[in-house]
Structure formats: structure tokens, C-alpha cells
N, C-alpha and C positions, 0 to 999 in steps of 0.2 A: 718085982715089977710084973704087970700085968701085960700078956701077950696076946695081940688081938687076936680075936677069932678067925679063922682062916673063910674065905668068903667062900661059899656053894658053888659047886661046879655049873659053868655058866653064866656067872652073875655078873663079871665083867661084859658078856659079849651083852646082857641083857638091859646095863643101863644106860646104855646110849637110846635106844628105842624109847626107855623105861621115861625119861626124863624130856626127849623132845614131845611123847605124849602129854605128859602134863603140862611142857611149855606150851602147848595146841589147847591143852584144855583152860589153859589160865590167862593166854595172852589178851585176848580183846578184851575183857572184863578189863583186865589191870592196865592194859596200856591208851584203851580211848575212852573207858569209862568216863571218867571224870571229863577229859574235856566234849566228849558228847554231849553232858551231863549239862556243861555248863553254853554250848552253842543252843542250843533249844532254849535255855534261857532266853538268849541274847536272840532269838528267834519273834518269841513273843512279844517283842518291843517294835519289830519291822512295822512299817506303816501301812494300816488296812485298807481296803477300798473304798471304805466311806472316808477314810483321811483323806486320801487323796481326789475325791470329788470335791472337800471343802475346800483342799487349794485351788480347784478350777473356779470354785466358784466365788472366791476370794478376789473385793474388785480392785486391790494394788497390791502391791508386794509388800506395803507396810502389815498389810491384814493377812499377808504370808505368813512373815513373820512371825506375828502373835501366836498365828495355827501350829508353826513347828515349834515354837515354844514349849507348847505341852507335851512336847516328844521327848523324845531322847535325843533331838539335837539339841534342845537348850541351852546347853553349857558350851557349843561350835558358837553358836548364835551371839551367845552374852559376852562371849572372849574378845569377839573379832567386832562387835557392835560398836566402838568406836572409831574404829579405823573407815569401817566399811559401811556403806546402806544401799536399801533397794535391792533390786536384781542381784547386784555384786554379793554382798551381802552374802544371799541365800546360795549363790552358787558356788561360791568359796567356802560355806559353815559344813555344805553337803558335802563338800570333796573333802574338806579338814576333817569331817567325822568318819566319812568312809576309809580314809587315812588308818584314825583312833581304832576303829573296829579293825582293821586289817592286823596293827598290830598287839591288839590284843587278843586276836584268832589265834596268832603267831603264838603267842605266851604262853597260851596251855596247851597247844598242839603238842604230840608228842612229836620226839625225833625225827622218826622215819618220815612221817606226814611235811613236817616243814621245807624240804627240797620242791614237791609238789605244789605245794600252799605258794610258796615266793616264787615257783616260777609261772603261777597263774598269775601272781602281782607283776609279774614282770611286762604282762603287756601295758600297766601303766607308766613303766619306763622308759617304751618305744612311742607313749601318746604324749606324755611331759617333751619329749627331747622332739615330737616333728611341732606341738604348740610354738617349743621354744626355736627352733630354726625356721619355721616361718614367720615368726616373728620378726627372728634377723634380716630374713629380706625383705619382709613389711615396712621397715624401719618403724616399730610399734614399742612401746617400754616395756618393762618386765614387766611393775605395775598395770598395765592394762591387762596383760595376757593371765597374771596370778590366778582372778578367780577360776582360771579355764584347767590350770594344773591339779593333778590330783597325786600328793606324795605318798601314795600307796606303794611303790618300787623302792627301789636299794639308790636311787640318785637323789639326794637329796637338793631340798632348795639353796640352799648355799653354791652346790655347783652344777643347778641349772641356768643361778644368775651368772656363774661364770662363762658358762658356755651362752648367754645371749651377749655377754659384753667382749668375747674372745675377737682378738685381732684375725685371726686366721683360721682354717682347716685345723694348722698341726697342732692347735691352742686349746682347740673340740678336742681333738683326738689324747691330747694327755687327761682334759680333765674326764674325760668318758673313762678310759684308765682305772681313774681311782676308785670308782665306784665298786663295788662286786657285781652289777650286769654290763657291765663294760667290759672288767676285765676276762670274766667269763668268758666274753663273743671274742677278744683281741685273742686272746689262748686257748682259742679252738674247739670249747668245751660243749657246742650247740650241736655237732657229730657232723657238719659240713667240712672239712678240710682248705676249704675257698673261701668260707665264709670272711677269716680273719681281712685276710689281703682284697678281697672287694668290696667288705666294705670299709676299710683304711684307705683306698681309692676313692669310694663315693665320697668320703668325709672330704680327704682333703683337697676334690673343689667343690665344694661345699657353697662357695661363694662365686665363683665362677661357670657353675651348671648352668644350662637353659631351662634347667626343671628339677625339684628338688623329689620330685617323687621316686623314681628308682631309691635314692637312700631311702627314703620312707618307707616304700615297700619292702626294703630288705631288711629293713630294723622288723617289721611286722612279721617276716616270714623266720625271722632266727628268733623272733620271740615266742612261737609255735612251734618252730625245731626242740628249744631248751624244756618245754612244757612236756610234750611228747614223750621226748626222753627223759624228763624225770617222772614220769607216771611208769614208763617200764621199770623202773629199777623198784617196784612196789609185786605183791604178788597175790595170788588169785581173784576175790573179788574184788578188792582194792583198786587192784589195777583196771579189772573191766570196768567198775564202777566211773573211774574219772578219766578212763579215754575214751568211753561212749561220751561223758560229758564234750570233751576237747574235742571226739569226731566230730561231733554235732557243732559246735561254732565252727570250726574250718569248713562244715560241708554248706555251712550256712554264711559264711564269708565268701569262700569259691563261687556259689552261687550267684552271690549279688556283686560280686568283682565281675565275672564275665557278663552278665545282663548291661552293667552300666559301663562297661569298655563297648560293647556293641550298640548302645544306645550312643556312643561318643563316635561310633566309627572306627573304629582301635583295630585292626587288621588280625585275626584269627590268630598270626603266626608271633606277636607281639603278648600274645597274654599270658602265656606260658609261667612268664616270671615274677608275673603276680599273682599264681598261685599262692596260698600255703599249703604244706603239707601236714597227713594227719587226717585224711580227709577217709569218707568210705570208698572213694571214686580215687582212681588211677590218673593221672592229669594227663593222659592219652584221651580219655573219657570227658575228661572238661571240655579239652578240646575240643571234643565233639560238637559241644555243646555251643563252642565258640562258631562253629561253623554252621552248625543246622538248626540251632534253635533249642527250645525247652520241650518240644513235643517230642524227644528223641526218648527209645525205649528205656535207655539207662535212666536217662533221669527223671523219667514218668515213675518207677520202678523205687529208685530214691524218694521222690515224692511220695509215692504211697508210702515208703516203708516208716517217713519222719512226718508225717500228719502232712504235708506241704500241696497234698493235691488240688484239694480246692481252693487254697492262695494261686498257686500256681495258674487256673483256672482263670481267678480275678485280674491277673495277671495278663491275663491273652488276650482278654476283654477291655481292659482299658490300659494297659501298659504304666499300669503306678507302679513303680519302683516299690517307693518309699512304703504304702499300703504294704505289696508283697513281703518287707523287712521286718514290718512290725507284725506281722501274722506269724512269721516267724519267730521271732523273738516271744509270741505268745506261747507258742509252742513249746519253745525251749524251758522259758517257766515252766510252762506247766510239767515238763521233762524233769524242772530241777528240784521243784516240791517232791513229786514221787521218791525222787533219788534222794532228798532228805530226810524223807518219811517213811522212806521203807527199808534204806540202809539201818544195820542196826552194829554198834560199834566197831566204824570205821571210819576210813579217809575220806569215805563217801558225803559223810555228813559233813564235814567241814568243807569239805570245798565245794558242795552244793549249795551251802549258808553264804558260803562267800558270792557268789554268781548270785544268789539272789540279792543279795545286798547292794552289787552292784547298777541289778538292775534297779531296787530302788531309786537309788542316787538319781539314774538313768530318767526314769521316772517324773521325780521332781523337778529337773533344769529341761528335762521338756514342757513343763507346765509353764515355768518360768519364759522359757526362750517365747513359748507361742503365745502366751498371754502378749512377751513386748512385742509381738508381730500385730496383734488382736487378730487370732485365729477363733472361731467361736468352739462352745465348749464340745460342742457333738465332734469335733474335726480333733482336737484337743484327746479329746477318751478315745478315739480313735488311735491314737499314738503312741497309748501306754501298754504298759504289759504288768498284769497283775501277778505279784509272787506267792499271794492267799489263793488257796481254790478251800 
């Protein structure tokens, strides 16, 4: 019988180093290659900006149609073409495929990356569930509200129809439950400790409120708690990669929460709770802002540091909200190209792909909305936010 070699003095103590080295020198090739590999694919199909000036310039939505046709939304388009037409249509195939694409993000992501990935998807399980409760006090059908949902989230349509047809609060609150971003928020998991029990209160008068937005806003702010913290639990660039992304929509949510609480009258000591968190700014510093305005040095200083200055500028000058939102949101594209294009295998790239994808969507159903307005087309291009540079 052959007796192993007795191993070199040291060589225990040596391959624990010996082996996390090669796990550092081997990990990103092997574990995001491929699906980087395959997101840049799915990259080159996004819709360019000459696409999307033919949809402005497109004079119904039947000659929409046609134009996404040659897209990759196609197969949303020809599924749903009998059920659906016009507006509906197109704004239902966009959300059905942005859906498609989310979970087929999902499918080649590795591991680690999918707690981050679904908790970015999860702010569309906080937009599906306030469509679908203001619906309920709309007294409005599921049917009408459909093309507006987008099952990119963990709640699917099956029990979103339950919760608009649900007798009561406690009827929301089981079918929210089932879902995995329900049960997540009921058990605690968003790192608020109050979170559970206020909003199990919000829900169950749900039907009885004078206003349904405190829930609204709190499904909003726990679905930027769950985000947050699942980019921590990622590690070195990874993690700065896609909490720069997430600072930047909270610092750009915060922003245009407090301008349009102030432009409603909303009392300084009130806006507190509509923060999210996640933000670059302390929400002592929001406050600030609630009280003195956007000329204050903190957030000149934000502005400069996130391109926002000379929106902000526009801003003071004629008080557009809506202007000051899409300047930003240009911004952030333009933030999310880089961060796709210059990350190189990692988390970076997928969830930079995803955020521009949604602003695609974004994109589109504002083409849509302002054409059934007949806004002209300069006010129109004004609105959009290009994910090509």
C-alpha cells in the first residue's frame, strides 16, 4: 500500500491563502462572464433614438404598432393583438415584455446578483399594488387598470386580481402574504423593525382611510429599505457599483417629493415620512430643504456633484416640476450607460441593463400617453430620456 507523501512544512498554513487567491483570480471570468456576455446581447436590441422619434412621429397608435413590430417587442404585440388594440395595446405588450426581459435577466444571473436584481424588481410590486388599491376606491375594473400593471415583481396577476376584488383590509393582507415581497415586509426582513406592524395597520383600513397615500408611500419607502440592503450584502465594487445607482434614484426621488409637497403646501414637519432612505443626504438635510428652498448650500453642492445644477437653475426660473424630473432622469441614463459600459464582469452590468430597460418602457407609454393628450412633438422629446449616448 502506497503511503502519501508527508506534505512540506507549512503547506497547510499556506493553502488557505494559496486557494482564496486563485478563487480572486478566477471568480469574475467564471461567475458573470457569461451572463454579461449575454446582457450586452440583449443591450443591442434596446430601442435607439431614431426608433423612438418614429414613434413620435407616428400619426395613431395603429402605425405604433407596426413600428414596434420590427422590434423585439413583436412577439408582446402578436400575443396580446387580439384581446387588446390601440393605446392599450402598446402599453400593456411594453409592460408584458419588460416583464419577459426581467425574468430572463433573472435566469442567467448568477446567485449572488439575484437578491439585488428582484429587489430592484420589487419597486414594481409597490406600483402594481397602489394601481391596484386605487383602483378599489376608484371603483374602476381590473380590466381597465391591466394595461397600467407591470408583473416585473414576485406578486403576480392572479393575486393582484384578488386583492382588487378582496372584501376587506385583512383579505389584502393574507393575499400580500403569499407572495415573497409580502411576506418579506410582514417578517421583518426590510431591517425596519416597525415596518411589519405599520404597515398591517395601514392595510387594514385600507378602505376606511381619508387617503391612501401614507400606505403608498410606505410600500415605496420599504421597497428602497429591501434594495439598500440587499446591495450591502454584495462586496467591493459590486456593491459601490449599485448603491451609487440606488443613491442616485432616492436622491432623485427625495428631491421631487419635497419640491412637490411644497408646491401642495404640505407643512415642513409633515414630509419627513416621505422620505426614502438610501439617499446621499441625511433627511435632517431634506428638511432643510423643506423649509428654505433649493438654493441651500447642501443641496447646490448635490446638485453640482449629480449634474442637477443647471436643471435646478431651470427650475427657479419657471418652477416646472415635471421639466426639472426629466433632466434628471437624463442624467441618470446617462449615469446608467457609463455604469454598463465601463463595469466589466459584474452586478454592475445587470442592473444597470435593467434600469435602462426600464426607462425604455418609460419612454414609450409617454409617447403613447402624450400623443392621446395631442401634445406636439418638441414637448413630447422633451419628456424622454435617451438610454443610447
Amino acid at each position: 500500500m502506497n503511503t502519501p507523501s508527508p506534505s512540506p512544512p507549512g503547506a497547510a498554513s499556506m493553502a488557505g491563502p494559496l486557494l482564496r487567491i486563485g478563487s480572486l483570480l478566477s471568480f469574475r471570468p467564471l461567475v458573470y462572464g457569461y451572463s454579461n456576455a449575454r446582457v450586452h446581447g440583449l443591450y443591442s436590441r434596446f430601442l435607439t433614438p431614431d426608433q423612438l422619434h418614429s414613434l413620435m412621429a407616428a400619426p395613431a397608435p395603429e402605425a405604433m404598432v407596426e413600428l414596434l413590430e420590427r422590434t423585439s417587442y413583436r412577439e408582446d404585440l402578436v400575443a396580446l393583438s387580439l384581446h387588446f388594440k390601440g393605446d392599450d395595446l402598446i402599453e400593456l405588450a411594453v409592460s408584458r415584455h419588460f416583464a419577459r426581459f426581467s425574468r430572463l435577466l433573472l435566469s442567467f444571473s448568477p446567485a449572488e446578483a439575484r437578491p439585488v436584481l428582484t429587489a430592484l424588481l420589487g419597486r414594481w410590486d409597490a406600483h402594481n399594488l397602489k394601481v391596484v388599491l386605487l383602483a378599489r376606491r376608484q371603483k374602476k375594473t381590473f380590466e381597465q387598470i391591466l394595461p397600467y400593471l407591470v408583473l416585473a415583481g414576485s406578486i403576480s396577476e392572479s393575486a393582484l386580481r384578488a386583492a382588487h376584488t378582496a372584501k376587506d383590509g385583512e383579505e389584502v393582507l393574507h393575499i400580500l402574504r403569499t407572495s415573497p415581497a409580502g411576506r418579506a415586509v410582514m417578517e421583518g426582513q426590510s431591517g425596519d423593525p416597525h415596518a411589519a406592524e405599520r404597515l398591517r395597520r395601514l392595510i387594514l383600513s385600507l378602505d376606511s382611510a381619508e387617503t391612501l397615500q401614507p400606505l403608498l408611500d410606505e410600500l415605496y419607502r420599504l421597497i428602497y429599505l429591501f434594495a439598500m440592503r440587499a446591495s450591502g450584502s454584495l462586496s467591493g465594487s459590486d456593491m459601490e457599483e449599485v448603491s451609487r445607482l440606488l443613491r442616485r434614484q432616492a436622491d432623485e426621488k427625495n428631491l421631487s417629493t419635497i419640491l412637490r409637497l411644497r408646491a401642495v403646501g404640505v407643512k415642513p414637519s409633515e414630509m419627513r415620512h416621505y422620505l426614502v432612505p438610501g439617499s446621499s443626504m441625511p433627511a435632517s438635510r431634506w428638511m432643510e430643504l423643506a423649509q428654505g428652498g433649493p438654493d441651500l448650500p447642501a443641496i447646490q453642492h448635490l446638485a453640482f456633484r449629480l449634474g442637477w445644477t443647471q436643471a435646478l437653475k431651470a427650475y427657479a426660473s419657471d418652477s416646472s416640476l415635471p421639466k426639472l424630473e426629466a433632466a434628471m432622469a437624463r442624467l441618470s441614463a446617462t449615469e446608467g450607460v457609463r455604469t454598463f459600459r465601463r463595469a466589466q464582469l459584474s452586478v454592475g452590468v445587470l442592473a444597470g441593463a435593467l434600469l435602462l430597460k426600464e426607462q425604455e418602457m418609460a419612454n414609450i407609454r409617454k409617447i403613447v400617453r402624450a400623443k392621446a393628450l395631442g401634445l406636439p412633438a418638441a414637448e413630447i422629446e422633451n419628456m424622454l430620456v435617451h438610454a443610447h449616448s
